[in-house]
C-alpha positions in Angstrom: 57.6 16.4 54.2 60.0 19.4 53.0 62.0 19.3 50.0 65.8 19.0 50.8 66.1 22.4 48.7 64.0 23.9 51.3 65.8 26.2 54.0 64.0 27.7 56.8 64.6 31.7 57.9 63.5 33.6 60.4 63.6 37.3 59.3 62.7 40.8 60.3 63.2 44.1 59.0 64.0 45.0 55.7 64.8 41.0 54.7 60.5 41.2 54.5 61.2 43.8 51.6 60.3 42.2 48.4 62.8 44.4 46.1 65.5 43.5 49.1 64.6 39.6 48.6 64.9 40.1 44.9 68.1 41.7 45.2 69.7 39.1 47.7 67.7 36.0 46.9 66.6 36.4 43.4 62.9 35.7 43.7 60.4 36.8 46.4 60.5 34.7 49.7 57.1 32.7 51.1 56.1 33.0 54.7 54.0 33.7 57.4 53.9 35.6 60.6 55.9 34.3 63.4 57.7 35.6 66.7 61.2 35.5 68.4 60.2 35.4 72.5 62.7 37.4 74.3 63.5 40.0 71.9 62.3 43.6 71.6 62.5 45.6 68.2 64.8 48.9 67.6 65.4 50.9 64.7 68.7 51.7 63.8 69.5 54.6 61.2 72.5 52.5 58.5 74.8 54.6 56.1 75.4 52.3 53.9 74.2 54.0 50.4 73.6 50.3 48.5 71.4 49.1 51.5 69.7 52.4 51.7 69.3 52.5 47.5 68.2 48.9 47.6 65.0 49.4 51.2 64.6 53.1 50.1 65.1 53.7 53.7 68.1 55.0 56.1 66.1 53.7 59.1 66.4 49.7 59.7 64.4 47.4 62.6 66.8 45.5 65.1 65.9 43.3 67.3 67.9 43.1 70.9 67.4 40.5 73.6 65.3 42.2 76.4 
């Protein structure tokens, strides 16, 4: 049985970032592997200079229904 504090979340991209997590969350997340059917990945390049301070990265997945 889950807790009632427990929230499930489907996430991709730089949400998987543990200094991201930590930054939004507060903590590093727990989870395992899982797939969205129907979708396809893209990388999008962001401008945003937090988000790209926080991932180290200008370059972000997507995903888009195929």
């Amino acid at each position: 049985m889950e807790s009632p504090l427990t929230e499930n979340l489907f996430s991709y991209g730089s949400l998987q970032n543990e200094s991201i997590q930590l930054k939004i969350y507060g903590r590093v997340l727990e989870g395992s592997p899982d797939m969205l059917a129907g979708y396809r990945h893209e990388t999008i390049k962001i401008k945003d200079e937090d988000s790209i301070a926080t991932s180290r990265t200008a370059n972000h997945l997507i995903i888009k229904y195929r």
